[in-house]
N, C-alpha and C positions, 0 to 999 in steps of 0.2 A: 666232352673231352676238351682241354686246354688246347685251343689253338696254335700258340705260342709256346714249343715245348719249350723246359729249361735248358739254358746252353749249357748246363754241368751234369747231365743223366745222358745215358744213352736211347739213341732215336730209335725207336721199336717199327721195323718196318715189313709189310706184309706184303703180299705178292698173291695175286690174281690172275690165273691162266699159267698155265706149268711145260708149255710146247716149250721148243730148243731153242729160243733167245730169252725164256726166262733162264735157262744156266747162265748166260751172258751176264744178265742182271744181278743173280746171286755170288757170281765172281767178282764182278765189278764191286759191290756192296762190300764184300769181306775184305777189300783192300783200302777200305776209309775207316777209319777208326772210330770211337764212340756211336757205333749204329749197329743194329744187330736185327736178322731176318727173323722175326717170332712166329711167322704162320705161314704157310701157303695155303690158294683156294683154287680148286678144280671142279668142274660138273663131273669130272672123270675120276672119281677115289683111287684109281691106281694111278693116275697122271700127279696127282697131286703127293701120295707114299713113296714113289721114286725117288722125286729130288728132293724129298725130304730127307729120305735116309739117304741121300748120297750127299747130302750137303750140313747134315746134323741141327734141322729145323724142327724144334720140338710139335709141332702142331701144325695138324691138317686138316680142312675142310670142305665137303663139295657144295656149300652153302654160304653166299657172300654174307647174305643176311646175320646168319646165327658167330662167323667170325668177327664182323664189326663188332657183333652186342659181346662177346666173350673176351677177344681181344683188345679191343682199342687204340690199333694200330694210329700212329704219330704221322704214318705216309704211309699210302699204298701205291704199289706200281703195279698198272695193269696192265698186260700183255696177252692180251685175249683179239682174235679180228678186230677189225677197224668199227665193224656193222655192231658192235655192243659198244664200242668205247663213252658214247654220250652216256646208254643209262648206268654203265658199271661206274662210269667218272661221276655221275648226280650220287648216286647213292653212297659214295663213299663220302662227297664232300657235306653232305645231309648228316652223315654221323660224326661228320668233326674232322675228318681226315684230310691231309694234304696229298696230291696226286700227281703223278708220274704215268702220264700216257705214250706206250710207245705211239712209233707215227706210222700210217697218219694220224693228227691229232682225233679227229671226226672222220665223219663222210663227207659233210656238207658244211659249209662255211656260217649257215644261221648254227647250225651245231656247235660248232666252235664258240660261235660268241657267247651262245648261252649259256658254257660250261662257263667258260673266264668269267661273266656275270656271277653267276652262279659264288664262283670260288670267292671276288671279291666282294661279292653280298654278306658271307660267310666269315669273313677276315681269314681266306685259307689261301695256299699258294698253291697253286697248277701248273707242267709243264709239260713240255712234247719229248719224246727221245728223238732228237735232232742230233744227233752225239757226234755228228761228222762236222760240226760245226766249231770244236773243241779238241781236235785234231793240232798236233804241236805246232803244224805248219799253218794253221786256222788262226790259231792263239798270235802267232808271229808275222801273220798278215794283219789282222786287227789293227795290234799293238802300231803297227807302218802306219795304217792308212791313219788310221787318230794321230799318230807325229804326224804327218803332212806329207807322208814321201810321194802324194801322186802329183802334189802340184794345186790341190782346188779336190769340189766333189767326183766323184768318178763320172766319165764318159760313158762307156760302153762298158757291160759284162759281159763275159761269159762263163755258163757251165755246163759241163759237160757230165754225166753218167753212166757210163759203158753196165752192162750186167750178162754177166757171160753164162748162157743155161748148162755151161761145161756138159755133164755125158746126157742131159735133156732129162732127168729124173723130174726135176721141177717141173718143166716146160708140161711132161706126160702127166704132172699130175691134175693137173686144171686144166690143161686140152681134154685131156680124155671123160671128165667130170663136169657137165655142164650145172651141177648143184653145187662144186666148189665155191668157198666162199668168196675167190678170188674176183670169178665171173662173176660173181653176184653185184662188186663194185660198180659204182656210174665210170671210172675208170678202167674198170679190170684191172691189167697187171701195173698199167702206170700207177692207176690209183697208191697200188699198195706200196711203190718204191720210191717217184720222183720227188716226194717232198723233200728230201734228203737233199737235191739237186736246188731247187725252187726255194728252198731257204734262206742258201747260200743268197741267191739275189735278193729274197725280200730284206734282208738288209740291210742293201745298199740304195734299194728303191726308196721313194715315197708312198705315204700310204695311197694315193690316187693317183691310181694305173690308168691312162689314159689308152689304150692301145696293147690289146695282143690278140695276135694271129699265131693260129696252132694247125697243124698238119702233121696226119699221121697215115704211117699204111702197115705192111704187112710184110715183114721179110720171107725170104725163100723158105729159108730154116723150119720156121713157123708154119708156113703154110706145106710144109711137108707128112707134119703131121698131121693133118685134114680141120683147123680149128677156124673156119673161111673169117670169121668173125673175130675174130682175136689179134690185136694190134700189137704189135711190139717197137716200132721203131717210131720218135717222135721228132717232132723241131717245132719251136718257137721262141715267136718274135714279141718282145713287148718293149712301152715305153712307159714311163712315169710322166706327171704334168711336169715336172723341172726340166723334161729334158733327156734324161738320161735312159739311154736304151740297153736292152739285155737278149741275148740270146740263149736258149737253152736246148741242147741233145741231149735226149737218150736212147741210148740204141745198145741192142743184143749180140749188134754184128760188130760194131768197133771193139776191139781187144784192147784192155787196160787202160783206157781213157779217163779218170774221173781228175777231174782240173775245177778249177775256178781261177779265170782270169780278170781282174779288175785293172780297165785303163785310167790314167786321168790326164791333165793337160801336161803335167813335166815327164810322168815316168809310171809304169805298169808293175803289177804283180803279179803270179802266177802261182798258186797254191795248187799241189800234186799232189791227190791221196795215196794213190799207188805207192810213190817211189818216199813219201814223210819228206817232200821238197818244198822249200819257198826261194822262187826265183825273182831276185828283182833285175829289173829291167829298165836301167838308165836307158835317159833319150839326150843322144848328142852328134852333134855335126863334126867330121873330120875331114882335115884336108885332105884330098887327092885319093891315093891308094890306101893309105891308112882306114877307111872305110870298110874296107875289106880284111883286115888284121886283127884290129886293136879289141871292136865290139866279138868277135870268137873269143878271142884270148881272157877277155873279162866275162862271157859267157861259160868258160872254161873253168875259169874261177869261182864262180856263183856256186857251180854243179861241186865244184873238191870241198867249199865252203857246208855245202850242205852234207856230204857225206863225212866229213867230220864232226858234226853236231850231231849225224844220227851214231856214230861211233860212241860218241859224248853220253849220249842218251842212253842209248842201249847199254853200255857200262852202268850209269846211273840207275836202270831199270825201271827207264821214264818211255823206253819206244816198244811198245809190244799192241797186237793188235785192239784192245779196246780200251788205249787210253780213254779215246776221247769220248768214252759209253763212263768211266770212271769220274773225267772231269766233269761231265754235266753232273751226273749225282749226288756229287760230291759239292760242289757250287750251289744246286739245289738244297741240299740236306744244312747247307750254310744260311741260305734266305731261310728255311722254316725257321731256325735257332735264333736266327739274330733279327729278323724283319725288316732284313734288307731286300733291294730289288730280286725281281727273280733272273737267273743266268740269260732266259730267252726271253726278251720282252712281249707282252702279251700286241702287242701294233702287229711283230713279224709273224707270231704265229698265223693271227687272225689276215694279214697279206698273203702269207703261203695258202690258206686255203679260198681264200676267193679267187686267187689266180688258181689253182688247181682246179674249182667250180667252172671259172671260165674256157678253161681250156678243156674239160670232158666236153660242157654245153656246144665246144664246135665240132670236136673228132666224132660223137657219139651221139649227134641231134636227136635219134628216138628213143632214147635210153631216160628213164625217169629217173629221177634221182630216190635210190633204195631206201626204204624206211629199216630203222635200228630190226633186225633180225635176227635169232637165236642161228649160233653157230658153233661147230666145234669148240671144243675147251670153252665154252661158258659158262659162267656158274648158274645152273639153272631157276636156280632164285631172282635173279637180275634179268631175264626172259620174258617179255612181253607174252 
């Protein structure tokens, strides 16, 4: 297969693992142009016939193997557990293909590397579904901090990841299931969610993390359901060698939390997934009582600011829940064509998952780090 498809054909892209955020991926797909879904592949023949016929994808397979040789998918995105991602990602990029991993990228951070190895051995492009990174208010903090609104490099982060188990259906289904593939994680449930969070800082970090400190325990919620072993609530601390420190939460109990704050020495940002906000945050001295007035009042203003852009937006029909699953794909599907860089550069992926390594290796000290394992929706061919 041509690694470099032509920028004037359409990008033939195939999908691996058929559970409910591959619809995600196939709605996202259909709203880019010149790209077109040709196959799905399932271990499961009816998991794969569903979203086929409900999304009008000619062809379907429970065999990764025999749809590489038949297809010749341009990009495949796979959306299978975390615990197959290395060998479904080797084998697709062995047959020529460029890759779309949702996240976590790997388990294990030598996993990671070998993939990106891997892809740039090959001349092929690789990425993580980090989609929360491509968020409007993502895009419009970026764009700040490159003009120079903080003042110098950032000081201090923070992010934060609220995940609400709402009526506990999730929570029941991997408490109650200790062969869930979830548990199976060196993480468990962070594993499967906080890169989303831990992205956002890597970065803004440098690649050497000089210092993180991680602590976790067990809210009420959780420990209700009898899972003594099952962590849900996290905090850490980390620092870069330049200096620059980060903190991050996640937790099940804070309701609608999910932020990323970036300080610097003149003036701070505040990116809010929840509300599609970017607050900025002038730093300034006022005389006297003014102190108390002036900074609400331009606080006041930031917030009518922002909900007039998302007015803006949503008229344009730029604000709807998976832009930012759209814009990565989309920015991707652009590097395969033209062989430009790719949207996430390969430093932050490979910094997301060694801080993630480091931070299981303290919450989880007896937990081995899990070898690639056959799990639901995988394609059984790709199964050790």
């Amino acid at each position: 297969m041509n690694s470099q498809p032509s920028t004037s054909r359409t990008l033939r892209v195939a999908l691996v693992g058929c559970g409910k955020v591959a619809d995600q991926h196939v709605a996202a797909i259909h709203r880019i142009p010149d790209c077109e879904v040709v196959s799905v592949c399932d271990c499961e023949p009816l998991m794969a016939k569903q979203i086929a016929q409900r999304f009008g994808i000619t062809k379907c397979f429970s065999d990764l193997k025999e749809m590489l040789r038949v297809v010749s998918p341009d990009v495949v995105h796979i959306t299978t557990p975390p615990q197959s991602h290395c060998t479904l990602g080797r084998e697709c990029l062995e047959a020529g293909s460029h890759v779309y991993l949702e996240k976590p990228f790997t388990v294990t951070a030598s996993e990671t590397e070998s993939l990106i190895e891997l892809a740039q051995h090959r001349g092929l492009k690789i990425t993580v579904g980090h989609n929360y990174l491509f968020t409007l208010e993502m895009l419009e903090m970026r764009r700040l901090v490159e003009e120079g609104f903080l003042g110098g490099r950032p000081i201090h982060l923070e992010s934060y990841w609220s995940y609400d188990f709402g009526d506990l259906r999730y929570a029941s289904a991997f408490v109650g299931n200790r062969n869930h593939w979830v548990r199976e994680l060196p993480g468990q449930l962070f594993h499967n969610i906080i890169s989303h969070g831990i992205a956002k800082l890597a970065e803004f970090l440098d690649d050497e993390v000089t210092e993180i400190v991680a602590t976790a325990h067990q809210s009420e919620q959780l420990r209700s359901l009898g899972a003594e072993e099952v962590l849900d609530e996290l905090r850490v601390m980390i620092r870069d060698k330049s200096g620059t420190t980060a903190f991050f939460c996640f937790s099940t109990q804070i309701r609608g939390l999910n932020q990323l704050r970036v300080h610097g020495p003149s003036h701070s940002v505040t990116a809010d997934i929840i509300t599609g906000s970017l607050i900025r945050q002038k730093t300034r001295s006022y005389k006297s009582y003014l102190t108390y007035f002036v900074p609400p009042v331009k606080n006041a203003f930031e917030h009518l600011r922002n909900a007039r852009l998302n007015i803006i937006n949503f008229l344009r029909q730029r604000l709807y829940q998976d832009f930012g699953m759209k814009e990565l794909i989309e920015r991707f599907y652009s590097s395969v064509r033209k062989g430009s860089p790719v949207p996430i550069p390969y430093r932050e992926i490979i910094l997301t998952a060694r801080i993630m390594d480091d931070i299981f290796a303290q919450i989880h000290p007896g937990r081995s780090q899990v070898p690639e394992a056959q799990a639901s929706h995988v394609p059984v061919s790709s199964v050790a």
